[in-house]
ZARO-24056 format. One record per atom (N, C-alpha, C): residue in three letters; z, y, x. Coordinates in steps of 0.1 Angstrom, whole numbers, padded with zeros to 4 digits, always signed. Each point is the difference from the previous one (the first is absolute). Example, Ala and Ser with C-alpha at 12.3 -4.5 7.8 and 13.67 -1.06 7.14 Angstrom:
ALA+0078-0057+0132 ALA+0000+0012-0009 ALA+0000+0012+0009 SER-0007+0011-0004 SER+0000+0011+0009 SER+0008+0011-0008 
//
This chain:
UNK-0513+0000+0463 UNK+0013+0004-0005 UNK+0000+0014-0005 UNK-0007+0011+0007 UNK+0001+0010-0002 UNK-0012-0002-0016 UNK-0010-0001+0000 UNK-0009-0001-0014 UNK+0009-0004-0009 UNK+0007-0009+0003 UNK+0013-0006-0017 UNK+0007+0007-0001 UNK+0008+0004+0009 UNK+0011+0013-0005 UNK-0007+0014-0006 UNK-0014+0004+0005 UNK-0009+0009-0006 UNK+0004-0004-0013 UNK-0009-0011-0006 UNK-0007-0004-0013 UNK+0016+0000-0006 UNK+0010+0000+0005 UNK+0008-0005-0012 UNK+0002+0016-0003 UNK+0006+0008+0009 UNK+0004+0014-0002 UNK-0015+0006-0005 UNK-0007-0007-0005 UNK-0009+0005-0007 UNK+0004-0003-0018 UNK+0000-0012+0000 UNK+0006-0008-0009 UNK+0011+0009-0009 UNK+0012+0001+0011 UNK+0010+0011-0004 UNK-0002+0008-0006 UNK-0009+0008+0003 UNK-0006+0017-0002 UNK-0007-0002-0010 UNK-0010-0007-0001 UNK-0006-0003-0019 UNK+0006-0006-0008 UNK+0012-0012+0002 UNK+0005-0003-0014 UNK+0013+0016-0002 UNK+0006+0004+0010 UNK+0007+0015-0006 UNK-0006+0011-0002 UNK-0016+0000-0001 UNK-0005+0010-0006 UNK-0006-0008-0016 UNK-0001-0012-0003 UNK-0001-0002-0016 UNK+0014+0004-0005 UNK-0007+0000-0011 UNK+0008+0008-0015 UNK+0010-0012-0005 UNK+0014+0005-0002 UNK+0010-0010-0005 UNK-0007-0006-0012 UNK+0005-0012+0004 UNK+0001-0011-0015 UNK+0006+0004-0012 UNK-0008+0000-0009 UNK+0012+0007-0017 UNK+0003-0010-0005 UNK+0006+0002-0004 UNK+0013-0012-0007 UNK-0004+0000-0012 UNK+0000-0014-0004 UNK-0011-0004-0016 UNK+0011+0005-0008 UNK-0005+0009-0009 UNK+0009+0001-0014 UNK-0004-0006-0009 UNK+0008-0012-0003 UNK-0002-0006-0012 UNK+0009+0001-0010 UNK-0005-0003-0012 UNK+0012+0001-0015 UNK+0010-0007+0005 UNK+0012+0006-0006 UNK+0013-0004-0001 UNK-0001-0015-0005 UNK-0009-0003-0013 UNK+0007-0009-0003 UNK-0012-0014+0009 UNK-0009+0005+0004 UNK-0007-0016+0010 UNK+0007-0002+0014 UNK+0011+0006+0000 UNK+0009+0002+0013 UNK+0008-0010-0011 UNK+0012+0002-0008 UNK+0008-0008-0002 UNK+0007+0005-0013 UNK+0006-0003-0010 UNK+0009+0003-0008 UNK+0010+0008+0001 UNK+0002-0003+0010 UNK+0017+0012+0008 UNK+0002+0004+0008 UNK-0016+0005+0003 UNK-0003+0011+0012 UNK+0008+0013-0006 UNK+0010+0006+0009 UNK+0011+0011-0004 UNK+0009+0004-0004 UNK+0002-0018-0011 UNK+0010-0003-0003 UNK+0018+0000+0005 UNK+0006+0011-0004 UNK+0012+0001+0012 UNK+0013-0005-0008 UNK-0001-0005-0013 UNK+0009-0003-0006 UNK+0007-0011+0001 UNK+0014-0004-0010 UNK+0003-0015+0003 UNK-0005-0012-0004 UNK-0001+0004-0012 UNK-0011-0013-0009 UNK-0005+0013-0007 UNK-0010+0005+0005 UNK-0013+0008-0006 UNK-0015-0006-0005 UNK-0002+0004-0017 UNK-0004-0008-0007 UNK-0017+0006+0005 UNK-0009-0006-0002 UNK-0013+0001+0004 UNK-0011-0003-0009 UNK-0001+0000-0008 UNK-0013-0004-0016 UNK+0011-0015-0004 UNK-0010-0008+0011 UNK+0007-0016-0004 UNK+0008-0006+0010 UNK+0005+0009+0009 UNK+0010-0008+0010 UNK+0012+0010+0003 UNK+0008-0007+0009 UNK+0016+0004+0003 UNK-0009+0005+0014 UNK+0007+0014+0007 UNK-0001+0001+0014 UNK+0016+0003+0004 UNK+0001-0005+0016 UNK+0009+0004+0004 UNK-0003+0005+0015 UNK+0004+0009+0002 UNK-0004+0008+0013 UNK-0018-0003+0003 UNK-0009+0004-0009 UNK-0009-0003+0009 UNK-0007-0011-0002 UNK+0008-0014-0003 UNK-0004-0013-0005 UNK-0001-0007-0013 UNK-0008-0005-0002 UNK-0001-0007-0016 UNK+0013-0014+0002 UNK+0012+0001-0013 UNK+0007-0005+0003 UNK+0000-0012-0011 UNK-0008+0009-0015 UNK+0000-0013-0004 UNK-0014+0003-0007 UNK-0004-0006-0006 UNK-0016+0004-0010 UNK+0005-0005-0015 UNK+0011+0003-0007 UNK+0004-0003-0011 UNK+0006+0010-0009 UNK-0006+0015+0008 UNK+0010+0017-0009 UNK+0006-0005-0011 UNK-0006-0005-0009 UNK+0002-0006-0017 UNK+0008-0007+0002 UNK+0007-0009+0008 UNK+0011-0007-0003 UNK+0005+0005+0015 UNK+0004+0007+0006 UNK+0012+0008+0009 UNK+0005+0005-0009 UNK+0016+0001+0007 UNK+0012+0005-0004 UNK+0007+0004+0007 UNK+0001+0012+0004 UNK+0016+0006+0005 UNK+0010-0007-0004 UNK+0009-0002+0002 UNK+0013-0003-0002 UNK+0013+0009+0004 UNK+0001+0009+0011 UNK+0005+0011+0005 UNK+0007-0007+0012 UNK+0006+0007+0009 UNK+0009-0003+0011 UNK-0007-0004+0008 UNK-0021+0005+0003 UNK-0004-0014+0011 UNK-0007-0010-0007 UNK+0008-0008-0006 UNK-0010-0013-0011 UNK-0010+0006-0009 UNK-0008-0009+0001 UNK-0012-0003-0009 UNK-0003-0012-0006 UNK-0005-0003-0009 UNK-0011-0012-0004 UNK-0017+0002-0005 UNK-0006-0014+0005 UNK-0011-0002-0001 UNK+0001-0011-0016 UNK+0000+0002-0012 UNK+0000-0011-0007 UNK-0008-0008+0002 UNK-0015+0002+0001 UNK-0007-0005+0002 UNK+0000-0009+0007 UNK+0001+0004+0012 UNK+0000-0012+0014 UNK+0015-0006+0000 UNK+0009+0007-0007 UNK+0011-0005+0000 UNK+0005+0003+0012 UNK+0001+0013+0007 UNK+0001+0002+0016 UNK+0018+0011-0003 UNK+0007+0000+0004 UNK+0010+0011+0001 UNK+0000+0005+0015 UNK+0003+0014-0001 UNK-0001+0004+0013 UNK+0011+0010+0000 UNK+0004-0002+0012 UNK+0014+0014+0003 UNK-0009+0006+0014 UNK+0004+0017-0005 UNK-0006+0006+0011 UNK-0015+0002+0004 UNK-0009-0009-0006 UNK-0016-0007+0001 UNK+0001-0010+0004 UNK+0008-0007+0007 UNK+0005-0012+0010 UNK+0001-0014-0016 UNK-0010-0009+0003 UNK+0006-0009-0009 UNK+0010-0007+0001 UNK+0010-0005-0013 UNK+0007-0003+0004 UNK+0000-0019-0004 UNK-0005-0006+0006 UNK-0007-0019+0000 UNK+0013-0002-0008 UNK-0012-0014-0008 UNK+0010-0008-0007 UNK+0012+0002-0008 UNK+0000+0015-0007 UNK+0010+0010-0008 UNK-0009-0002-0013 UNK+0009-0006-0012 UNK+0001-0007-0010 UNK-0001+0014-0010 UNK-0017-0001-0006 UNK-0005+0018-0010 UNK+0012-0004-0010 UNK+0002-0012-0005 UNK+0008+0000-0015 UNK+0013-0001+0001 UNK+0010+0001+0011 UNK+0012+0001+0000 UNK+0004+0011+0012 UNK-0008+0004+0006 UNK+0000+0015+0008 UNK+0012+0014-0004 UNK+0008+0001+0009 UNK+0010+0010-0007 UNK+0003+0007+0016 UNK-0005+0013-0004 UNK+0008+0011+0009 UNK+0010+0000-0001 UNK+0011+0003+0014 UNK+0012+0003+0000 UNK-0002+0017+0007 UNK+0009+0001+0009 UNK-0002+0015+0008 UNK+0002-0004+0015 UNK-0003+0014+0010 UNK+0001+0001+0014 UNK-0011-0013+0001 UNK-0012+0001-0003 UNK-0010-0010+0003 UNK+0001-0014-0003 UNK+0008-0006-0007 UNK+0005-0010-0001 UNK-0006-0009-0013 UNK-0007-0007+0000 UNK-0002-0009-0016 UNK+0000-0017-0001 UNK+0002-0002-0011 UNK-0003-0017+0002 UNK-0007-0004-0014 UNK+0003-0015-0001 UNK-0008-0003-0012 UNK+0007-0018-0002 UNK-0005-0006-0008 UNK+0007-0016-0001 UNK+0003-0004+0013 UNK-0005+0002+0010 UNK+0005-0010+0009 UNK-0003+0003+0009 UNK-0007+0016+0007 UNK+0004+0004+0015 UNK+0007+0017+0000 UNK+0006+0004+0005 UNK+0002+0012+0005 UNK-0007+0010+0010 UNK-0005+0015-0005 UNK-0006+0004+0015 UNK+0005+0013+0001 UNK-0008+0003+0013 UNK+0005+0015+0005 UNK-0010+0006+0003 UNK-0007+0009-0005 UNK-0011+0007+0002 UNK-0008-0012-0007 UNK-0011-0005+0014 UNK-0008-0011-0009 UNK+0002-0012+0006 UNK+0016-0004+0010 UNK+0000-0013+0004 UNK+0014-0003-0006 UNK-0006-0015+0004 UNK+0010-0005-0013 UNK+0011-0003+0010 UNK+0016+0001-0005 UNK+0011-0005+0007 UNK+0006-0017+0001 UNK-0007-0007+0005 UNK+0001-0015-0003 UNK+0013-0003-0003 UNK+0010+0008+0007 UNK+0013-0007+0000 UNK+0007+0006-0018 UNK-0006+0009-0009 UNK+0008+0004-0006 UNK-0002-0007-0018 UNK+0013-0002-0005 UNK-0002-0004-0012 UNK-0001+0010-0014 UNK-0013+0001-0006 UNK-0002+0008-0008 UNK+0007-0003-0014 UNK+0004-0008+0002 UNK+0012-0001-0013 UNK+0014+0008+0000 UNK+0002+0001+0011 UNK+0016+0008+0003 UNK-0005+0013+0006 UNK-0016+0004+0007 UNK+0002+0011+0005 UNK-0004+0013-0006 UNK+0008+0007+0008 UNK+0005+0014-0002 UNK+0001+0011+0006 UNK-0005+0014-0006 UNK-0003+0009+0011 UNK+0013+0009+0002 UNK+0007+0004+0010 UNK+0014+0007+0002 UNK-0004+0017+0007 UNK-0009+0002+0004 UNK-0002+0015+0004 UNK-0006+0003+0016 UNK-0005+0011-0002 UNK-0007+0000+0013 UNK-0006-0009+0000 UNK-0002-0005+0011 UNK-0014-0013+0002 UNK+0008-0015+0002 UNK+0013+0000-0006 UNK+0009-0010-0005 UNK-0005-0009-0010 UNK+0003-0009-0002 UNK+0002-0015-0006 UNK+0006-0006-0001 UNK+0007-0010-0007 UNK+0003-0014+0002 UNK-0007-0011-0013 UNK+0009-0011+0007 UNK-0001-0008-0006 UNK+0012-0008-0003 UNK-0001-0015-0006 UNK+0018-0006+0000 UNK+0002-0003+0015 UNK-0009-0003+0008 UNK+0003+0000+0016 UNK+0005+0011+0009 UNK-0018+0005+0005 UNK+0005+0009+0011 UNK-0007+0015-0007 UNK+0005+0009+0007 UNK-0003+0017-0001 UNK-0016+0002+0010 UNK-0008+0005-0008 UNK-0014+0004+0005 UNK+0001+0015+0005 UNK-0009+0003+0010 UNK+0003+0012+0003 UNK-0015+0003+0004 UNK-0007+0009-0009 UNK-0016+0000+0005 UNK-0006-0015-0003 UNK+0004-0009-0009 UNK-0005-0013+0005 UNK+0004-0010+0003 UNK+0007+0003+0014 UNK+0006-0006+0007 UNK+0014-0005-0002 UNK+0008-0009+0004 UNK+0008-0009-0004 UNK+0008+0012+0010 UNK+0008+0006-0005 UNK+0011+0010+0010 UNK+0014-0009+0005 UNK+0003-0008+0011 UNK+0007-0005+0002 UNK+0015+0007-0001 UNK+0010-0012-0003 UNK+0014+0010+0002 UNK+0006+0001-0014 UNK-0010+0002-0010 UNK+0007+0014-0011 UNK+0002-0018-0009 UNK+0013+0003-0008 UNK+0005-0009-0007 UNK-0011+0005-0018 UNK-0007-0008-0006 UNK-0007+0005-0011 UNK+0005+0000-0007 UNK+0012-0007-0006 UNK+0009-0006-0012 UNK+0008+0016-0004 UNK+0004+0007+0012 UNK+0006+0010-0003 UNK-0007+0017+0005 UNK-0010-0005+0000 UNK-0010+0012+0005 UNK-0004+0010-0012 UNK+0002+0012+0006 UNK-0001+0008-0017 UNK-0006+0015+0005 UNK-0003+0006-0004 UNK-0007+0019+0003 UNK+0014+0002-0005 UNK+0001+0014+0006 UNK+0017+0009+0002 UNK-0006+0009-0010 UNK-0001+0000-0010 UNK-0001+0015-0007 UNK+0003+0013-0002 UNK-0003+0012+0004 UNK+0011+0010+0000 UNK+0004+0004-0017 UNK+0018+0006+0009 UNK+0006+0004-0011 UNK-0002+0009-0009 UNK-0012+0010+0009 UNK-0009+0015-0011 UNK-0014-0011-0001 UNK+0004-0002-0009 UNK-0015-0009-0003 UNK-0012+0010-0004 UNK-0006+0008+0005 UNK-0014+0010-0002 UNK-0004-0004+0013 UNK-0014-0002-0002 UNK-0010-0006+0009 UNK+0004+0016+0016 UNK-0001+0008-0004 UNK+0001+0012+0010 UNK+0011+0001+0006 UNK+0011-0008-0001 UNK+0010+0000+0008 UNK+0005-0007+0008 UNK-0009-0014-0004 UNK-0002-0015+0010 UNK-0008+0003+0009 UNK+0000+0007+0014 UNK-0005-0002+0013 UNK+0002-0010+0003 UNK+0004-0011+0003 UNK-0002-0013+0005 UNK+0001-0008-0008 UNK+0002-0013+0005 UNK-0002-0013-0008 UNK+0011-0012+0013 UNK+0010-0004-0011 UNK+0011-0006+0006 UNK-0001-0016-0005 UNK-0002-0010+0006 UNK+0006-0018-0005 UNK+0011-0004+0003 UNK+0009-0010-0006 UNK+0009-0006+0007 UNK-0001-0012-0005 UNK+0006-0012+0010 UNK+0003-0010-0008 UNK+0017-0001+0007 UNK+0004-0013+0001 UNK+0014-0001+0002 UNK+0007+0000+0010 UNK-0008+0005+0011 UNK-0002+0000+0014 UNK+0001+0014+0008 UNK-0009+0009-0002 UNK-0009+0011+0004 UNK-0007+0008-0012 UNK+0000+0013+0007 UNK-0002+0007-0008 UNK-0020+0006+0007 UNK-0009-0003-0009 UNK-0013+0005+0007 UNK-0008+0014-0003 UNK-0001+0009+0009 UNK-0009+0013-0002 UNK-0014-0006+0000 UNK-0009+0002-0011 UNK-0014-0006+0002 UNK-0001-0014+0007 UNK-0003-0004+0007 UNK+0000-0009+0004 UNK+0008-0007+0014 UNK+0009+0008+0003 UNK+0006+0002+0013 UNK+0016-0002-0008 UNK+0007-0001+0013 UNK+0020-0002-0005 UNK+0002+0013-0002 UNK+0010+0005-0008 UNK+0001+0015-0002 UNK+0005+0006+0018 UNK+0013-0014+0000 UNK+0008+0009+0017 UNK-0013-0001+0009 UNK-0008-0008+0000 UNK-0013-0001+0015 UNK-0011+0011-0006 UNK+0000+0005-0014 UNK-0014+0011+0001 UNK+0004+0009+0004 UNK+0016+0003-0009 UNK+0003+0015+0006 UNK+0011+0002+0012 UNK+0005-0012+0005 UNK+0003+0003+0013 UNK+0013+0003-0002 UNK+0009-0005-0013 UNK+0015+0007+0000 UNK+0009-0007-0001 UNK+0001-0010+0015 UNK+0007-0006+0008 UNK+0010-0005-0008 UNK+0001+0000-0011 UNK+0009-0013-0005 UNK-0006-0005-0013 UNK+0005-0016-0003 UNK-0008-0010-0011 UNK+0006+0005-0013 UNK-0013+0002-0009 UNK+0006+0005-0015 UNK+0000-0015-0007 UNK+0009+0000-0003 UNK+0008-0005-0012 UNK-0009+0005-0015 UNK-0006-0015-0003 UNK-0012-0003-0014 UNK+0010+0005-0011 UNK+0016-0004+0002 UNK+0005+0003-0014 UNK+0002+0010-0003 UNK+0007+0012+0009 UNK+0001+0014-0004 UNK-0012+0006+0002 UNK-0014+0000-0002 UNK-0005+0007+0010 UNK-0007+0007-0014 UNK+0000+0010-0004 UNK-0005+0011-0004 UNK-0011+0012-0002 UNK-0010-0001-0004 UNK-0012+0011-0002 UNK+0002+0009-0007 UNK+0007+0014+0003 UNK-0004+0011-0015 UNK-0006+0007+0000 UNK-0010+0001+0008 UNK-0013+0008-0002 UNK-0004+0008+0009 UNK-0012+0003+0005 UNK-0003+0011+0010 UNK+0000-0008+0016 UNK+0009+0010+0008 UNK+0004-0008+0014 UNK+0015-0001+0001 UNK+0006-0003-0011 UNK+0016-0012-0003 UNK+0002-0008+0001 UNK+0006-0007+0004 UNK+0003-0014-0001 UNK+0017-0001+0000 UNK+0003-0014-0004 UNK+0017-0001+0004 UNK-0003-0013+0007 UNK+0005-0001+0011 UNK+0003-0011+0008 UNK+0015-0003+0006 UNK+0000-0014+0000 UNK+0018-0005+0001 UNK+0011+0014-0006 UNK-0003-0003-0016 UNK+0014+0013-0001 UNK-0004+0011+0005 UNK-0015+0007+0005 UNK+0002+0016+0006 UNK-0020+0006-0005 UNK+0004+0013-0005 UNK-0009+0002-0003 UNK-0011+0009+0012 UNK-0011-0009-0001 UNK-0006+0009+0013 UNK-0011+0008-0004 UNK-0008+0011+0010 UNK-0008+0007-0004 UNK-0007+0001+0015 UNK-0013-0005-0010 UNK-0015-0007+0015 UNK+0005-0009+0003 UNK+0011-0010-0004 UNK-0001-0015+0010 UNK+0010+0003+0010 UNK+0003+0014+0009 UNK+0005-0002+0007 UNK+0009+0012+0001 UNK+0004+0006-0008 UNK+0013+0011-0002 UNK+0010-0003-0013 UNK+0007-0005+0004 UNK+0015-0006-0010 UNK+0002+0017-0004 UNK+0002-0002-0013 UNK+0011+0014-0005 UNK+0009-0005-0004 UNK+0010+0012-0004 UNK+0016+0006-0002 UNK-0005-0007-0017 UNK-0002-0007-0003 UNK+0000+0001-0016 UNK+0004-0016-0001 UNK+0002+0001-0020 UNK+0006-0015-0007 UNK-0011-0005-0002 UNK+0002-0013+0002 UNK-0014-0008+0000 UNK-0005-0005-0016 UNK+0016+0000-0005 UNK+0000-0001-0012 UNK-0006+0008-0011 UNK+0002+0011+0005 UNK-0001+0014-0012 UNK-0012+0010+0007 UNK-0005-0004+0007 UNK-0012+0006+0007 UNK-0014-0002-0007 UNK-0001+0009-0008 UNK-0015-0001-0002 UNK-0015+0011+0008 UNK-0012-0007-0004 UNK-0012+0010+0008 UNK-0004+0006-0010 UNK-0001+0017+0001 UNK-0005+0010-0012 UNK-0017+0004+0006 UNK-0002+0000+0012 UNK-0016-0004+0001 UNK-0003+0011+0010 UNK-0014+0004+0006 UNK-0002+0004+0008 UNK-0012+0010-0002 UNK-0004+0013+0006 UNK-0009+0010-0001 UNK+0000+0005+0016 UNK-0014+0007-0001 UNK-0005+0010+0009 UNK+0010+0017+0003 UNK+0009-0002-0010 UNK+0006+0013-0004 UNK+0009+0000+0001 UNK+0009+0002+0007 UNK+0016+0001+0000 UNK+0002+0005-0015 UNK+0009-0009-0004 UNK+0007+0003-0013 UNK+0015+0010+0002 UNK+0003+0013-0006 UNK+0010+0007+0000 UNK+0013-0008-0011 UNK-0009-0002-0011 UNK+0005-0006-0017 UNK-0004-0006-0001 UNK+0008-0014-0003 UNK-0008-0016-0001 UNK-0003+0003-0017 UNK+0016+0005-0003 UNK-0001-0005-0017 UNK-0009+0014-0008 UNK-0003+0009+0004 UNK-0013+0007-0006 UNK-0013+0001+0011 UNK+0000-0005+0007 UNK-0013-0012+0010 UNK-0005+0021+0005 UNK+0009+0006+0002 UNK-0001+0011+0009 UNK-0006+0001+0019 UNK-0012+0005+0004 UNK-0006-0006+0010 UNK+0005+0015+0013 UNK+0002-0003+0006 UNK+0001+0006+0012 UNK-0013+0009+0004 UNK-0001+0013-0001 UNK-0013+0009+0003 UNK-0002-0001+0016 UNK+0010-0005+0005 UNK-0006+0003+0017 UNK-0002-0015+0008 UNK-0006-0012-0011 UNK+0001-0010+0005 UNK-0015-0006-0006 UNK-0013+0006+0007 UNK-0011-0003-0003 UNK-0004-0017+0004 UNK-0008-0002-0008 UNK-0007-0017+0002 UNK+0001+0001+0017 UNK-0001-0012+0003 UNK+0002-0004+0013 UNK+0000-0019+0006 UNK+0000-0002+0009 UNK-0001-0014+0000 UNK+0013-0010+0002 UNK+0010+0008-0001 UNK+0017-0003-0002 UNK-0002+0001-0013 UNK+0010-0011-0004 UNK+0005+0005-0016 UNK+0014+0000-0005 UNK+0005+0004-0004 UNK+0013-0003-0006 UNK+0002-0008-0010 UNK+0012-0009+0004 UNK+0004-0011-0015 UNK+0018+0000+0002 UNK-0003-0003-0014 UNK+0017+0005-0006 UNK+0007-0013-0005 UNK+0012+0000+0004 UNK+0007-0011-0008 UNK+0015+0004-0003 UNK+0006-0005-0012 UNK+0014+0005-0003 UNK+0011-0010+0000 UNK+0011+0006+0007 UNK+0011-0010+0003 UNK+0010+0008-0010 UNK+0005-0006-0013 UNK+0012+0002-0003 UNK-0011+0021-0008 UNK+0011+0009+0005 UNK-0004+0011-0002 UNK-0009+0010+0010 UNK+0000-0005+0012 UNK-0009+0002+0013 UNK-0012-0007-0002 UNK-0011+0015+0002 UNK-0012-0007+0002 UNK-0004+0004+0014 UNK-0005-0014+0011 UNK-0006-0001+0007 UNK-0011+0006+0004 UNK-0004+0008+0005 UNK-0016+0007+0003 UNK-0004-0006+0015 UNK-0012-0009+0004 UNK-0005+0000+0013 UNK-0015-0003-0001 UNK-0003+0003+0017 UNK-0016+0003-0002 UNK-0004-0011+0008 UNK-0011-0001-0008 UNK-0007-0017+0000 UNK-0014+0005+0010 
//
């Protein structure tokens, strides 16, 4: 016993005194096409790579499409994301938005198709919203509850993309923040009412007859005559010659303004 435990701790001691193994350097390209390839669909002489992998061997007939999709004409392959997307129709193929596309006769989401949905009536509504003449999709998914006939995106009243912080639905029921009830996301203990319910921009809203600010502070103002004049880093002194306050440097509060009547509203967001 003692001779074998010798021989091995011998064993030990010569293979850790040989010289490390070197690592074969071979060419880039007898390794693979899209060795380092870090792109989405990153073109390679005669192939597509995507992260690393050969996705299709057809560069000459790939096609971006934008949003994610691609096509392969050749193979006749369409792909969202690099993910193919099976049995999606090259000659009647039509992007919609929020990941969503269909073609004669299936509908998908990313690259799977939505079995339940009819591509003849459907329709993309915002955010990762859908419908159809039936039900309301949500990511895909069949979002239980929401009535589709009367399901619509809330638009704000300052229509500039920079003053729409959130994204409002209703149908004739409920009123929805993203994908949640507006009273269950933000927690403000009473049910808004679809018919008055109100976006003017920024963090405003009017709910039942009252205008609020963040969801959960009712103000002193007309719900009617209340409009949003918009929001900055800068405390504003002078709305109407956009005069900036010198002692109110960038910061991670912001101020946003809204006018009731001849009173403008100043609070920090």
């Amino acid at each position: 016993m003692k001779k074998f435990f010798g021989s091995l701790m011998v064993m030990v001691l010569l293979q850790a005194c040989l010289p490390p193994k070197q690592k074969e350097n071979r060419p880039a390209t007898e390794l693979g096409p899209c060795v380092g390839a870090n792109g989405f669909y990153e073109v390679r002489g005669d192939v597509v790579c995507h992260h690393g992998r050969v996705l299709s061997p057809n560069a000459a007939d790939f096609v971006e499409l934008g949003d994610g999709f691609a096509i392969d004409r050749k193979a006749g392959i369409i792909y969202s994301n690099a993910s193919e997307i099976k049995g999606a129709d090259v000659a009647s193929f039509e992007i919609l938005k929020g990941s969503y596309s269909r073609d004669m006769e299936r509908v998908y989401y990313t690259h799977r198709q939505i079995k339940a949905a009819d591509p003849t009536t459907f329709e993309f509504v915002g955010y990762a919203f859908a419908k159809d003449r039936s039900p309301v999709y949500n990511f895909g998914s069949i979002a239980p509850n929401i009535d589709a006939s009367s399901f619509s995106k809330v638009e704000p009243l300052v229509a500039t993309q920079e003053m729409s912080l959130y994204t409002f639905f209703k149908d004739k029921d409920n009123v929805y923040h993203t994908n949640s009830k507006l009273s269950e996301s933000w927690n403000m203990g009473i049910d808004v009412d679809p018919a008055t319910f109100a976006y003017y921009g920024g963090p405003f809203i009017q709910a039942n007859r009252r205008v609020y600010f963040s969801f959960l502070e009712p103000l002193d103002a007309n719900p009617d005559t209340f409009r949003f004049l918009g929001c900055s880093p800068f405390r504003i002194e002078d709305l109407t010659n956009h005069v900036f306050a010198l002692d109110s440097p960038p910061r991670r509060m912001i101020f946003c303004y809204g006018q009731d009547g001849e009173r403008v509203i100043e609070k920090e967001y």
